[in-house]
NUFITI-344197 format. One record per residue (C-alpha): residue in three letters; x, z, y. Coordinates in steps of 0.02 Angstrom, whole numbers, plus 50000, padded with zeros to 5 digits. Example, Ala and Ser with C-alpha at 12.3 -4.5 7.8 and 13.67 -1.06 7.14 Angstrom:
(rec "Ala", (50615, 50390, 49775))
(rec "Ser", (50684, 50357, 49947))
//
This chain:
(rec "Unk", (50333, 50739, 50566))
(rec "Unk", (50231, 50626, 50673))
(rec "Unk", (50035, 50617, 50675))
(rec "Unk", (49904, 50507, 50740))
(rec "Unk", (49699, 50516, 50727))
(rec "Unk", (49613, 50353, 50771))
(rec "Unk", (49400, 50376, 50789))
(rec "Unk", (49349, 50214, 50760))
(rec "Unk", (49183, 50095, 50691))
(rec "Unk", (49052, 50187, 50612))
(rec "Unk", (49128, 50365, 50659))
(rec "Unk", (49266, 50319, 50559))
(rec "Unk", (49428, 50419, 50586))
(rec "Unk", (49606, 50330, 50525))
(rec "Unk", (49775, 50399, 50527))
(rec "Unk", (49962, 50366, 50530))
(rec "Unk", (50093, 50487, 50464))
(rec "Unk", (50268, 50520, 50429))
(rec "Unk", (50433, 50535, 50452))
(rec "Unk", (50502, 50508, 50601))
(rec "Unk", (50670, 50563, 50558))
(rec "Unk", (50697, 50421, 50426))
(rec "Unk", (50585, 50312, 50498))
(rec "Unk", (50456, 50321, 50355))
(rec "Unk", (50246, 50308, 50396))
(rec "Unk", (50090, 50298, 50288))
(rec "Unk", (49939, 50221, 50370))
(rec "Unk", (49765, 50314, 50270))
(rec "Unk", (49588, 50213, 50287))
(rec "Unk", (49619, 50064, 50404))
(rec "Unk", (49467, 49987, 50472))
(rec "Unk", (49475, 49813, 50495))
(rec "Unk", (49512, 49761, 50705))
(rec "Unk", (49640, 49920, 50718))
(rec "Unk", (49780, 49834, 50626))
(rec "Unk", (49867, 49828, 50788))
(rec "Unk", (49859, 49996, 50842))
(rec "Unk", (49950, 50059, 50685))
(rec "Unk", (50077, 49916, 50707))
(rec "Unk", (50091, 49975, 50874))
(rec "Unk", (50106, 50161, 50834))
(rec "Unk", (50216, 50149, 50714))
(rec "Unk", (50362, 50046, 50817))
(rec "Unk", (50328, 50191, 50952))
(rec "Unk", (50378, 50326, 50832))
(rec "Unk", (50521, 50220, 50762))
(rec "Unk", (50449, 50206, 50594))
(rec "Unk", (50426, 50072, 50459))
(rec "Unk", (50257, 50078, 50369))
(rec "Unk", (50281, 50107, 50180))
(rec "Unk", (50127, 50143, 50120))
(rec "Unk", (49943, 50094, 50163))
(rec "Unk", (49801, 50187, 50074))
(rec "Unk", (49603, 50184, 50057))
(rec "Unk", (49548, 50362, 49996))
(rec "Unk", (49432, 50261, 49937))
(rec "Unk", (49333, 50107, 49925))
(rec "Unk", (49208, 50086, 50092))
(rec "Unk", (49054, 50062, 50110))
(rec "Unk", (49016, 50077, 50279))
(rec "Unk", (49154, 49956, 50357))
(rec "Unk", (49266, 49821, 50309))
(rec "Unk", (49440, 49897, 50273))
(rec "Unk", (49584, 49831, 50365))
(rec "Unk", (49713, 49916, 50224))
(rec "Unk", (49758, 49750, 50123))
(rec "Unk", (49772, 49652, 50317))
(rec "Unk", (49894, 49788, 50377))
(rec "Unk", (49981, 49793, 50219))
(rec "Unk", (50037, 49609, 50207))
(rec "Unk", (50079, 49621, 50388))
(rec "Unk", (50194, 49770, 50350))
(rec "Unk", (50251, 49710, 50193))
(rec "Unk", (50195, 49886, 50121))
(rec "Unk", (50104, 49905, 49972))
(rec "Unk", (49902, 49931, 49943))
(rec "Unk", (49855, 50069, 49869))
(rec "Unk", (49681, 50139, 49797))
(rec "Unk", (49663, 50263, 49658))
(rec "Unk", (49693, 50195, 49484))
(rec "Unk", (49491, 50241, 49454))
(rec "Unk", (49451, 50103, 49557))
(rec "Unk", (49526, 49962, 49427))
(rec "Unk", (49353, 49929, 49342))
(rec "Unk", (49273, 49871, 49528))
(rec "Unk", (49416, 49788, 49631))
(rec "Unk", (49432, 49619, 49602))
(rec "Unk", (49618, 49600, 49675))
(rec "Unk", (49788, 49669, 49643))
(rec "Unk", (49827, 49845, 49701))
(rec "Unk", (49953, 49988, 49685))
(rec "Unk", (49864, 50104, 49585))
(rec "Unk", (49888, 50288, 49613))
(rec "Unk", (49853, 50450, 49494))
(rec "Unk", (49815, 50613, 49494))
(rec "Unk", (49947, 50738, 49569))
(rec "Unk", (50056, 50569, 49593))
(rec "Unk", (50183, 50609, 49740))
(rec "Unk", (50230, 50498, 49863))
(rec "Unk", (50399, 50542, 49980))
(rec "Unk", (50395, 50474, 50143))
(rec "Unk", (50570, 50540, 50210))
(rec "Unk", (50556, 50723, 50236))
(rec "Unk", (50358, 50719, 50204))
(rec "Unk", (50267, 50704, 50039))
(rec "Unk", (50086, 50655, 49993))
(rec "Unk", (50036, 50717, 49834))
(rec "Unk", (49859, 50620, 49762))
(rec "Unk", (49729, 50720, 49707))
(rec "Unk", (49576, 50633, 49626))
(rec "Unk", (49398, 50692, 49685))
(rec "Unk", (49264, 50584, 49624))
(rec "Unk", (49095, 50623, 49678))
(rec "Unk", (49075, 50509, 49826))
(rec "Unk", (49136, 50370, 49732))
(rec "Unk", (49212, 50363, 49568))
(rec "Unk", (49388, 50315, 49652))
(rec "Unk", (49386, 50452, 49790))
(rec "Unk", (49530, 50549, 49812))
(rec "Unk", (49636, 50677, 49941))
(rec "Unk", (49800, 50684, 50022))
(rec "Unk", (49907, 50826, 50016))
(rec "Unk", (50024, 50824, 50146))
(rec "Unk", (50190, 50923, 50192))
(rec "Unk", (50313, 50941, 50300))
(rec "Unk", (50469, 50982, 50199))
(rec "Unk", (50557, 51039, 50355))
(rec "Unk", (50440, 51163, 50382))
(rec "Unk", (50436, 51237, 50199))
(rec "Unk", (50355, 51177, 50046))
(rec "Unk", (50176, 51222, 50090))
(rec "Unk", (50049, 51108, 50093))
(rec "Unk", (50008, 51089, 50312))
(rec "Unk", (49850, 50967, 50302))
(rec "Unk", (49742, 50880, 50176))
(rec "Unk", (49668, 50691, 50215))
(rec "Unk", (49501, 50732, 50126))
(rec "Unk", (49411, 50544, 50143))
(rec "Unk", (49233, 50552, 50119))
(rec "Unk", (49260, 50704, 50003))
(rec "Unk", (49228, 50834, 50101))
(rec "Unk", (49178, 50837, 50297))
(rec "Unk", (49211, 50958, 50449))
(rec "Unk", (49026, 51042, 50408))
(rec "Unk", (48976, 50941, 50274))
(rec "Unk", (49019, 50838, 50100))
(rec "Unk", (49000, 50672, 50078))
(rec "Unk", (48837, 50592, 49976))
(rec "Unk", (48833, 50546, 49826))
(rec "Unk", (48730, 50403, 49788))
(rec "Unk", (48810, 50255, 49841))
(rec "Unk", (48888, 50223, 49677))
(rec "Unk", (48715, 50255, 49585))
(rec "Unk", (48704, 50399, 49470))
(rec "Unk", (48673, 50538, 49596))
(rec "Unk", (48643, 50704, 49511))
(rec "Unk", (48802, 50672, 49413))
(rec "Unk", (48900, 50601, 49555))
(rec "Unk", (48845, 50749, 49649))
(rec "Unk", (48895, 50863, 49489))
(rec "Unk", (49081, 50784, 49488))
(rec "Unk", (49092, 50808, 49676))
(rec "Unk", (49039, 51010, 49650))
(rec "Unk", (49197, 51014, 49526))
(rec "Unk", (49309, 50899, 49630))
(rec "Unk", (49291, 51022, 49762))
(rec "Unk", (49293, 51191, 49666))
(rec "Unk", (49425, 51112, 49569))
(rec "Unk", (49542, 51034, 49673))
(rec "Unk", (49509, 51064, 49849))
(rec "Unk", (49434, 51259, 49862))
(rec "Unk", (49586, 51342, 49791))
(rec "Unk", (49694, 51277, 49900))
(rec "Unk", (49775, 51412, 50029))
(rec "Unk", (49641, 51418, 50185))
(rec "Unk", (49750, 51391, 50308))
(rec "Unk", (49781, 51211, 50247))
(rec "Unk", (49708, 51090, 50400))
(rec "Unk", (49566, 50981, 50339))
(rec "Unk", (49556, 50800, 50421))
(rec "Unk", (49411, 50703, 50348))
(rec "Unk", (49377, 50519, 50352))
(rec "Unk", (49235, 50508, 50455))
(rec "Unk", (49143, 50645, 50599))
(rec "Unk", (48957, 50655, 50673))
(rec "Unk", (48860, 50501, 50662))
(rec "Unk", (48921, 50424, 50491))
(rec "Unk", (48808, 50367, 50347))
(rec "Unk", (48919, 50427, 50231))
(rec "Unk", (48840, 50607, 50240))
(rec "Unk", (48732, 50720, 50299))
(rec "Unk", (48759, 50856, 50454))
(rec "Unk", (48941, 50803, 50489))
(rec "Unk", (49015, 50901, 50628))
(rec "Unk", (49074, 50805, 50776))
(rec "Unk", (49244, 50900, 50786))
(rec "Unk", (49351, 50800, 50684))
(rec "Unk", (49481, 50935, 50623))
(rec "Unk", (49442, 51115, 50535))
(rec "Unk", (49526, 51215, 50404))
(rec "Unk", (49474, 51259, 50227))
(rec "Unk", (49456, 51423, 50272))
(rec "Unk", (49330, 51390, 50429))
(rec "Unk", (49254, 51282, 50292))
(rec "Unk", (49231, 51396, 50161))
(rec "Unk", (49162, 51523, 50277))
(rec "Unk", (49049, 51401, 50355))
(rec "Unk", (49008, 51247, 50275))
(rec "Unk", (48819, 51278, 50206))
(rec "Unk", (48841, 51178, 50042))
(rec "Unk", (49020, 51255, 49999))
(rec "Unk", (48925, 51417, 49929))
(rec "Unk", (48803, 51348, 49832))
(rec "Unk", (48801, 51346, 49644))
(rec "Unk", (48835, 51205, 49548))
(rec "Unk", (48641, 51142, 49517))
(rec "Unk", (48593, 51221, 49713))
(rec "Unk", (48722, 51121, 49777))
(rec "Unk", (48652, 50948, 49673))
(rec "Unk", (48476, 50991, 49745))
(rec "Unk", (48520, 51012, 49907))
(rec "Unk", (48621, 50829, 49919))
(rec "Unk", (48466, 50770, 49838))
(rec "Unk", (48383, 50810, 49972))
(rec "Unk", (48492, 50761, 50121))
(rec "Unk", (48518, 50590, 50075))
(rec "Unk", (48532, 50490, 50256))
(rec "Unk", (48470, 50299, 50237))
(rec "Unk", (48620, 50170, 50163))
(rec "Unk", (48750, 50108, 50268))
(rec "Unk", (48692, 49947, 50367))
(rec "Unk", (48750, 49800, 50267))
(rec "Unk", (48807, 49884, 50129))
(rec "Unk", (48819, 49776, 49999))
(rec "Unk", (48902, 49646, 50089))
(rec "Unk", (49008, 49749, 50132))
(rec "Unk", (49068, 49828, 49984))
(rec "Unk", (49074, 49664, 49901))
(rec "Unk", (49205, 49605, 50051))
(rec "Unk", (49318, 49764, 50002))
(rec "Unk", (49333, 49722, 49828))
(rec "Unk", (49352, 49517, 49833))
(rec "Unk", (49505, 49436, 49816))
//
């Protein structure tokens, strides 16, 4: 397997994966300017881009996904939640959906909370063993934090579905499963983000102060957190779902 991190605008961190073996790469939360770089990266590791994937849609920068993808030829995917808002054509994934890349599969797991749409990619290495190595958490869930949840409006409940998306999806997971969120220190997209940009579920478990909260603590304390709007939001958001 091959791996790349890219920090980018508005403490935004992309990646490339995949196979190098068979020449199979996903690119995960493009940001729109970088399209090169994952062009670039991926003829360096010998590898044809077959997927590209938001974990969600942004609010904080334009997404370069659908850009990359018709350069690629690949298709663009969201989560299938994200049908009601997105004005455009996409490849629409579900729930525990698995997607082989060569000798690596992604399997989708939805986590609403941030957004209604958000979800997680579970990642591993077949060559290795069947283990999950890393999880592509989005704006899910942060190296020292979670992400907020009022963008989409409705904030205690968005910040009740993100408690269970987390205690329901991403907790029980084993804890040595590497944790590589989609944006570090500095975002708007949450609140006490560390500026490491890598941990593991167990370091987060043991130290992430929202992780041990009960379920009504933990929609208090977001409450409460709440950093200012992205700059520019709603244009925006209205950019990433237009045709």
């Amino acid at each position: 397997m091959f791996f790349r991190q890219l920090p980018s605008l508005a403490s935004s961190l992309s990646y490339l994966f995949g196979c190098a073996g068979l020449g199979k790469a996903v690119a995960v939360d493009v940001v729109a300017g970088d399209e090169d770089w994952f062009v670039d990266q991926a003829r360096q590791a010998g590898a044809r881009i077959t997927h590209v994937i938001d974990t969600h849609v942004h609010a904080d920068h334009l997404s370069g996904g659908r850009s990359l993808a018709r350069r690629t030829g690949a298709p663009y995917c969201l989560h299938e939640a994200a049908r009601p808002f997105v004005h455009f054509e996409f490849e629409a994934l579900h729930h525990d959906q698995l997607i082989e890349v060569g000798n690596v599969s992604v399997r989708v797991l939805h986590t609403p909370g941030h957004t209604p749409d958000s979800m997680c990619l579970l990642v591993t290495d077949k060559r290795r063993g069947d283990a999950p190595w890393f999880a592509l958490t989005g704006d899910t869930l942060f190296v020292g934090a979670v992400g907020r949840p009022d963008l989409a409006g409705r904030e205690r409940e968005m910040a009740g579905a993100l408690y269970d998306s987390l205690h329901a999806r991403l907790l029980p997971l084993p804890g040595e499963l590497e944790i590589y969120p989609g944006h570090q220190a500095g975002s708007a997209c949450g609140a006490g983000l560390s500026g490491k940009p890598a941990s593991t579920l167990a370091f987060e478990k043991r130290f992430n102060p929202l992780l041990g909260l009960s379920r009504e603590a933990f929609i208090e304390q977001l409450g409460a957190e709440l950093p200012p709007r992205p700059a520019d939001m709603d244009r925006i958001v209205a950019a990433n779902v237009s045709p």
